[in-house]
C-alpha positions, -999 to 999 in steps of 0.1 A, spaced: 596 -394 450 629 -383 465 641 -346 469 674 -343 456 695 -320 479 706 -289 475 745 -285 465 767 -267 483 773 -236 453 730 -233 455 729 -229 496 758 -207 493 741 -185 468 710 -179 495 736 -158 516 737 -135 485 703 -137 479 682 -100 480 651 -98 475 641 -66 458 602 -55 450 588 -24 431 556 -17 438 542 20 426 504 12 437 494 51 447 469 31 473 500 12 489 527 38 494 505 66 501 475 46 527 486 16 536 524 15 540 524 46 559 494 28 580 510 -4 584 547 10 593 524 26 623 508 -9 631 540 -31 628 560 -9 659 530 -22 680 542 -57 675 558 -75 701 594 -80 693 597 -114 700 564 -122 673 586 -141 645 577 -128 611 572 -163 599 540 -171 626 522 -133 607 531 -152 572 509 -185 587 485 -163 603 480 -153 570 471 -182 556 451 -194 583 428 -166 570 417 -177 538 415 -213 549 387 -200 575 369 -184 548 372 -217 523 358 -242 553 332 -212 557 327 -212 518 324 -254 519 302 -257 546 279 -233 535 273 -246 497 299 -271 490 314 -274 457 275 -258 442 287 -230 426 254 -216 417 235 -215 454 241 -179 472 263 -180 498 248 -165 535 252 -133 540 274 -137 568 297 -160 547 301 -134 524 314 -107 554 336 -138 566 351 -143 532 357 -101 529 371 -97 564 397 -124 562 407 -118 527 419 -79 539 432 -95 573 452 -116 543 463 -91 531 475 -65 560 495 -97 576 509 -107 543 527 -71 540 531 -68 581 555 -101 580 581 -81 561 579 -48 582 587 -68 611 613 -92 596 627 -55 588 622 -42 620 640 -71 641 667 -76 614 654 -112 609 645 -111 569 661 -147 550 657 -163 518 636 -187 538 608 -161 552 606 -153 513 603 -185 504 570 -192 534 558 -159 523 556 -167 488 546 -202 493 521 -191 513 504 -169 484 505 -200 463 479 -220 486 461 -187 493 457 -181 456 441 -218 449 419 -204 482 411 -172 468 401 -189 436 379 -213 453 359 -186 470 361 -163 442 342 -188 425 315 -194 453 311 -153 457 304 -144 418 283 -174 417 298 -186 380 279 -217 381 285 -250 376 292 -252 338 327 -262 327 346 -236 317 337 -201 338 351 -216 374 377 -227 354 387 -197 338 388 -178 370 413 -205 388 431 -198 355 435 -165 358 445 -165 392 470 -188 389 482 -175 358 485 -139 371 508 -155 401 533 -173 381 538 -149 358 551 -124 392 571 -152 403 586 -160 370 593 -119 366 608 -121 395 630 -151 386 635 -138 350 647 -99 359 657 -101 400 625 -83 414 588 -81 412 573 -49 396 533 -40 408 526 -15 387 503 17 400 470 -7 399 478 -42 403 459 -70 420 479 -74 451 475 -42 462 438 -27 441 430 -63 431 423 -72 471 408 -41 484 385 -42 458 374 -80 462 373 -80 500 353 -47 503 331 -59 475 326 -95 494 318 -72 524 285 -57 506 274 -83 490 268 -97 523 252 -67 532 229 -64 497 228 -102 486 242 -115 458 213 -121 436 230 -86 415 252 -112 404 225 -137 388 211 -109 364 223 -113 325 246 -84 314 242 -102 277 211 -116 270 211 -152 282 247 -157 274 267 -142 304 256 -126 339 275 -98 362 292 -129 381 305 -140 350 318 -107 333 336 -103 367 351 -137 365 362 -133 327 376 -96 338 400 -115 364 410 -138 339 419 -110 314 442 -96 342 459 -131 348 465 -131 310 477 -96 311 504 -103 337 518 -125 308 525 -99 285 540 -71 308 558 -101 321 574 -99 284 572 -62 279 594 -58 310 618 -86 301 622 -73 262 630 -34 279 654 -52 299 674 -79 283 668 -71 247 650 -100 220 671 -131 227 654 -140 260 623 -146 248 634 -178 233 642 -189 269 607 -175 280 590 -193 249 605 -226 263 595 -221 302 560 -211 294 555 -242 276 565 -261 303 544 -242 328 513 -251 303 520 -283 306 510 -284 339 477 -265 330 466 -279 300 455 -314 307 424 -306 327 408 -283 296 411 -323 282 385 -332 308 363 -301 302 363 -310 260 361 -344 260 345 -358 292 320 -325 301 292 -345 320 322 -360 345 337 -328 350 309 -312 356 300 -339 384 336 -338 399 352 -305 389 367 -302 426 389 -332 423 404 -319 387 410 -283 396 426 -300 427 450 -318 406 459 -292 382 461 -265 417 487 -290 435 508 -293 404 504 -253 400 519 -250 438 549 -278 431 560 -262 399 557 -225 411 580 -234 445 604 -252 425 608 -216 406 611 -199 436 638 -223 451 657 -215 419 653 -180 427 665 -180 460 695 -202 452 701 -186 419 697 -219 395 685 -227 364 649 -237 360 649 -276 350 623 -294 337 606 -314 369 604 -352 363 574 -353 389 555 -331 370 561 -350 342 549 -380 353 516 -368 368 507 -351 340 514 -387 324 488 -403 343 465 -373 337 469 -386 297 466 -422 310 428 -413 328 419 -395 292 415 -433 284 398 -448 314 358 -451 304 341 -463 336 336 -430 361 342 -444 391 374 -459 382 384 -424 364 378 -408 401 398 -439 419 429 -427 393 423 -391 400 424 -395 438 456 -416 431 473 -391 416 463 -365 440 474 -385 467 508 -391 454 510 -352 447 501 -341 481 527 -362 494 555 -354 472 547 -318 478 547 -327 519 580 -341 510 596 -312 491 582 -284 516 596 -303 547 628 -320 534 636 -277 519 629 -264 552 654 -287 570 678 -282 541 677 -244 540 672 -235 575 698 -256 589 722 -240 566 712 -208 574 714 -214 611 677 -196 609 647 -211 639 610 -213 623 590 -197 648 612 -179 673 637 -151 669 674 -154 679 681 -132 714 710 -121 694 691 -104 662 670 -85 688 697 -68 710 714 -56 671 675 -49 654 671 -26 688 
């Protein structure tokens, strides 16, 4: 489970790196740029960008131990109230840090390859979050497929940016997107649902075969699988036909990584039902390790590769297909995710030696230098 290092051509390539973003959201550039361009000169200059990105994160893994404590992995049982303003409140805080670390990495002339690559790999974790209590607040139950197809859709939605952004050299958000609309709109509607209850939700929008929670969850989904296609409207306006050959090829390695655990929901639906958590984990940890390794290669300018890793665990995934008895199927499964979390450990620390040593760039603090030029 080594890390191979970086060669000398890919670190040299960071130094060139820009990161460029489009983002026509009318609620962004109009409300809350303006606003947060007000906020950010408030800041301390000495606050590192990279400590707002954590911050960030620290958010949504308040509201998920909030979200655990409170019902667990049930997916059915109401959340209380107060969970649900918990939930609302740090998902916008989420969101006002996660554009606030870029203001001030612009304001104190401190922006790198690396705080792109924290920032993004933040969103990766807080998408797996999101998902998680996403699932809790629409109540979707505990069937096999609608928590599923939420996670999906989340997940899918955020690789298709990341490989847009790899693909064509900037990520587009077109005038409603969900970073922008697509948080707002679930952190002000987790707000009053704590205030009015959630039991809305429960009531069946189609006779007995889907309720409100549900419709909402398969709407998300629909926008993850949306991303996919203006991910190859934009890259056909662009390049032209001969690309998508390329895309064909990547997205079926990115499947790979997401298709084992519809195995589990087809063939083995009592033991997914009773231990869900431990094969969205799986198939969310793979998610995160495949979508950094793209944004490495965007940062360095490489070609994506297949990922032996990957490879392998989705190996053993096959291997468990076989296993009969449950509680050895579950000894595998923690196995595997064991081996995942620390390979991931491994990749995240081993890159952040690699790349900020290079770069000469300090996690948490800000050189004395950068602030006497950013002022």
């Amino acid at each position: 489970m080594c890390v191979a290092p970086l060669s000398l051509e890919k670190l040299e390539n960071m130094k060139k790196f820009q990161y460029k973003t489009t983002d026509e959201s009318l609620l962004y550039n109009k409300c809350m740029s303006p606003c947060l361009n007000k906020v950010v000169n408030i800041l301390p200059y000495k606050l590192a960008p990279n400590l707002i990105t954590l911050f960030s994160l620290c958010c949504n893994i308040i509201a998920a131990l909030y979200t655990y404590n409170d019902v667990g992995f049930d997916f059915e049982k109401e959340l209380k109230h107060e969970t649900c303003i918990i939930i609302g409140i740090t998902q916008f805080l989420y969101q006002i840090l996660d554009n606030l670390d870029g203001k001030q990495a612009r304001r104190t002339g401190t922006s790198s390859p690396f705080g792109m690559l924290l920032d993004h790999g933040c969103d990766i974790f807080t998408n797996l979050l999101t998902a998680f209590n996403m699932s809790h607040i629409l109540l979707l139950g505990n069937s096999n497929y609608w928590s599923f197809s939420c996670f999906f859709g989340l997940i899918l939605g955020f690789y298709s940016m990341t490989y847009e952004e790899y693909k064509l050299g900037e990520m587009f958000f077109p005038i409603i997107n969900a970073t922008d609309e697509g948080n707002i709109t679930f952190s002000s509607g987790c707000v009053l649902l704590g205030i009015f209850g959630q039991s809305v939700l429960k009531k069946n929008l189609y006779k007995n075969y889907i309720t409100i929670g549900q419709a909402v969850g398969l709407f998300v989904t629909i926008g993850g699988i949306s991303c996919v296609f203006n991910l190859f409207l934009h890259t056909y306006k662009k390049l032209g036909i001969r690309p998508f050959i390329n895309i064909i090829l990547d997205w079926i390695y990115f499947y790979i990584v997401l298709i084992f655990p519809i195995f589990y929901i087809i063939k083995f639906k009592l033991f997914y039902s009773q231990y869900k958590w431990i094969i969205l984990f799986v198939s969310g940890l793979l998610f995160a390790r495949q979508t950094m390794d793209v944004q490495v290669k965007i940062v360095t300018m490489d070609k994506i590769k297949g990922n032996f890793f990957v490879f392998l665990m989705n190996i053993l995934i096959i291997f468990t297909l076989f296993i009969e008895r449950d509680k050895f199927k579950l000894f595998f499964l923690i196995f595997i995710c064991t081996m995942e979390i620390s390979e991931l450990m491994m990749f995240i620390i081993f890159r952040t030696k690699e790349i900020t040593n290079y770069l000469g760039i300090k996690i948490f603090t800000i050189n004395p230098k950068m602030l006497v030029n950013a002022i």
